[in-house]
C-alpha positions as CSV (number, residue, x, y, z in Angstrom):
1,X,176.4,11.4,159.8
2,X,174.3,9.9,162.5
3,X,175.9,6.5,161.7
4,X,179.2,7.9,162.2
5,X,178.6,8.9,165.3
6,X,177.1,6.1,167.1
7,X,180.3,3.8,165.6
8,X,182.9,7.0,167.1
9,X,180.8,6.3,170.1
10,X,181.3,2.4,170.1
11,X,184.8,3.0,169.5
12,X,185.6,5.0,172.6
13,X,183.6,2.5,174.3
14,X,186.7,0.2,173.0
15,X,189.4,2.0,173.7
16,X,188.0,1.9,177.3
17,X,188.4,-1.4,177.5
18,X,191.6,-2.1,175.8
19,X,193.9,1.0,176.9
20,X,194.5,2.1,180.2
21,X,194.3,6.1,179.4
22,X,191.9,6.0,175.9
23,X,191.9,9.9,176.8
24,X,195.2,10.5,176.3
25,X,196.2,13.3,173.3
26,X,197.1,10.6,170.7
27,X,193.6,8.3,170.7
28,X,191.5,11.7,171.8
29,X,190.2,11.6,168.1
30,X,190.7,8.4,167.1
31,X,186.5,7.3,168.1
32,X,186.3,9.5,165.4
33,X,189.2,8.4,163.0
34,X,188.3,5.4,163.1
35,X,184.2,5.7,163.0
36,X,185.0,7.2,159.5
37,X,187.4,4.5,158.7
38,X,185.1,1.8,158.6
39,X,182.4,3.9,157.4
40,X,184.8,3.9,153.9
41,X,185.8,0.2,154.3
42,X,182.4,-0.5,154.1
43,X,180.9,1.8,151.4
44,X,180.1,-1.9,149.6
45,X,177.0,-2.2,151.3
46,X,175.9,1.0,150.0
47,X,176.5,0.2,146.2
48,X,174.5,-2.4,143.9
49,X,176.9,-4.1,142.2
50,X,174.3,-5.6,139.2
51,X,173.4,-1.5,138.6
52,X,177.6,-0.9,138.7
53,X,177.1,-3.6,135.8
54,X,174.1,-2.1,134.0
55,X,175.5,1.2,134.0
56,X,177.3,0.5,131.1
57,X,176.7,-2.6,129.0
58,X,176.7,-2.3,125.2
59,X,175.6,-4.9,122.3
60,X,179.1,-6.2,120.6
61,X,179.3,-9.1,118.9
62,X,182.6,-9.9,120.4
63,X,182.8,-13.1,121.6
64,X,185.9,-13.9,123.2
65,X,187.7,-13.9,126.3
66,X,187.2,-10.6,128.2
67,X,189.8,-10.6,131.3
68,X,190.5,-7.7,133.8
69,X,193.4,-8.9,136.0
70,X,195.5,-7.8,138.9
71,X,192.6,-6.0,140.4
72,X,194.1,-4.6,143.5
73,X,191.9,-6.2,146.6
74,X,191.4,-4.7,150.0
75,X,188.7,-6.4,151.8
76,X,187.8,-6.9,156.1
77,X,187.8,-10.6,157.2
78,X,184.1,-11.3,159.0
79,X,185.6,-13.1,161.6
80,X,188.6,-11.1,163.3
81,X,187.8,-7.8,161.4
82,X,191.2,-8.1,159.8
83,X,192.2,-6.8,156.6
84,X,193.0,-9.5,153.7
85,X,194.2,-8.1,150.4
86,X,195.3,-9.0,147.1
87,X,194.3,-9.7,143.4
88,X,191.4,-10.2,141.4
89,X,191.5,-11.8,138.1
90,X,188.4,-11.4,136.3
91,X,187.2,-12.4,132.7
92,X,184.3,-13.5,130.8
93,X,183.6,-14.7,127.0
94,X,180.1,-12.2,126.1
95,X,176.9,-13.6,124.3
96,X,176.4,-10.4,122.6
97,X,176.8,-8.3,125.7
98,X,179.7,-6.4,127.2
99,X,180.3,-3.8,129.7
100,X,183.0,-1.2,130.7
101,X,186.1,-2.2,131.8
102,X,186.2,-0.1,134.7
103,X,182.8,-2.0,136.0
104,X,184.7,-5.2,136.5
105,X,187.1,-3.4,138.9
106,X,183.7,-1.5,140.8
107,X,181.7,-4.6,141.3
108,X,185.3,-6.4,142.8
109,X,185.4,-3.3,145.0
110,X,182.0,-3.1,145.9
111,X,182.0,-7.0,146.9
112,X,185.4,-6.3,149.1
113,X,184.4,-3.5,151.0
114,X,181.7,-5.9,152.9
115,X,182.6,-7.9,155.7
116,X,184.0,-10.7,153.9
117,X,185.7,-14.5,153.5
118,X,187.5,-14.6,150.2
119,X,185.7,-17.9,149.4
120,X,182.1,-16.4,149.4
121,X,183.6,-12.9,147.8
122,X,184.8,-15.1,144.8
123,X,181.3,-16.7,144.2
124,X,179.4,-13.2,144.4
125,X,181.9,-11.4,141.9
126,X,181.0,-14.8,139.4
127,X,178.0,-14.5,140.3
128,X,177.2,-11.2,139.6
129,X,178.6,-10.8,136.4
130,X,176.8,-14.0,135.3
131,X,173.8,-12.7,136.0
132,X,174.0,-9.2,135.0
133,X,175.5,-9.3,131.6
134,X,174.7,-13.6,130.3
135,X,178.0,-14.1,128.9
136,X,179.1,-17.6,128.1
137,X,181.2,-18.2,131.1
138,X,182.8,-16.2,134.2
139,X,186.1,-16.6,135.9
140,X,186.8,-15.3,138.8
141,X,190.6,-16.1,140.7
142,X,191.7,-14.2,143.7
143,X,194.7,-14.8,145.5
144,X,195.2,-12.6,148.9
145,X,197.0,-12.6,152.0
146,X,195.0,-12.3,155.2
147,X,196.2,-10.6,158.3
148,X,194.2,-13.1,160.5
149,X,196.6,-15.5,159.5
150,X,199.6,-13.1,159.6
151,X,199.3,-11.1,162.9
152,X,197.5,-13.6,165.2
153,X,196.8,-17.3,165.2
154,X,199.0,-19.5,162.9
155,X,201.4,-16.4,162.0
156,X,202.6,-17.4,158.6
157,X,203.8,-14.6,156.8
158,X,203.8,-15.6,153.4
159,X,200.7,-17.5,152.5
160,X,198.6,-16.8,149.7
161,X,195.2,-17.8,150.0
162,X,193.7,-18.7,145.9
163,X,190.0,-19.3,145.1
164,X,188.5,-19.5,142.1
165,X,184.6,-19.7,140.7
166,X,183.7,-21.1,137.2
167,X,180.4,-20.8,135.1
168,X,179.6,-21.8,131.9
169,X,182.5,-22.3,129.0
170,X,185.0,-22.1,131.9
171,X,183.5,-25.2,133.3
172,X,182.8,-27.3,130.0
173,X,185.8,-26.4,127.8
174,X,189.3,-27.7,129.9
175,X,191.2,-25.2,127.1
176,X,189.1,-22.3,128.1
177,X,189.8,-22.7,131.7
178,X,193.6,-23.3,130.5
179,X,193.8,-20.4,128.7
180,X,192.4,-18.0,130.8
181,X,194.8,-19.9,134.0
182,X,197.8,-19.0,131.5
183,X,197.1,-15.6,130.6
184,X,196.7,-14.7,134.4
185,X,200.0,-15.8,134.8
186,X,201.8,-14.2,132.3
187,X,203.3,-10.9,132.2
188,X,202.0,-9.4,128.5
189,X,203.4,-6.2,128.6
């Protein structure tokens, strides 16, 4: 709770600056509001995202495409402290390892509630599921729009920002990569 507290304290120091009455009755809490606010958004920094993984991985010998897509995205840009937010589109072809379903959507949370840029967010998801469960490939798309870009600056309303990050069978095989490219595009059910 002491954390909350110092940020509530930061934040009225804020509001000083930006609002000519920061006392008034509707900011009187919002230090405090907000303190806790962040305190969520950031819950990623608190979390392991390799032990989210080894929570729950189980010897299969299924050894196709694995893919967790439209995983909703909400995530705080590093440089304006903006919200960006989107989809993840996850999959990966196991070597004898899998894990829960639900672990794919954890470790994409636990990566997106840090301070983030989508480009580096992308490469840790890949990476951590590389390295946690050895499958024969990862890939990782994400397409989000960024508030930065929408609010302030350039002020483009509809641009969607993709990355992607490759590994193994995804990189080698062109019809892997194709596949999985297709299947994220397509509405199955």
């Amino acid at each position: 709770m002491e954390r909350i507290e110092k940020l509530a304290e930061l934040y009225k120091e804020v509001l000083q600056h930006i609002t000519p009455n920061p006392n008034r009755e509707g900011l009187e809490k919002t230090p405090l509001r907000v303190a806790k606010s962040f305190d969520f958004l950031m819950a990623g920094y608190y979390s392991d995202p390799e032990e989210i993984l080894a929570s729950a991985i189980f010897h299969e010998d299924y050894r196709q495409m694995v893919l967790v897509k439209d995983i909703e995205v909400y995530s705080m840009c590093e440089h304006h402290l903006l919200p960006f937010f989107g989809k993840a589109h996850v999959a990966y072809i196991p070597d004898g390892k899998i894990t829960g379903l639900s672990k794919i959507a954890r470790v994409v949370d636990c990566f997106a509630r840090r301070l983030q840029v989508q480009e580096r967010m992308t490469m840790e998801i890949r990476d951590c599921i590389q390295k946690a469960l050895a499958p024969m490939g990862v890939a990782v798309v994400i397409e989000a729009q960024h508030l930065c870009m929408m609010m302030r600056g350039v002020q483009k309303q509809n641009s969607i920002t993709t990355t992607s990050a490759f590994t193994g069978i995804f990189l080698k095989d062109h019809r892997t990569r194709e596949e999985f490219i297709h299947l994220i595009g397509t509405k199955l059910h």
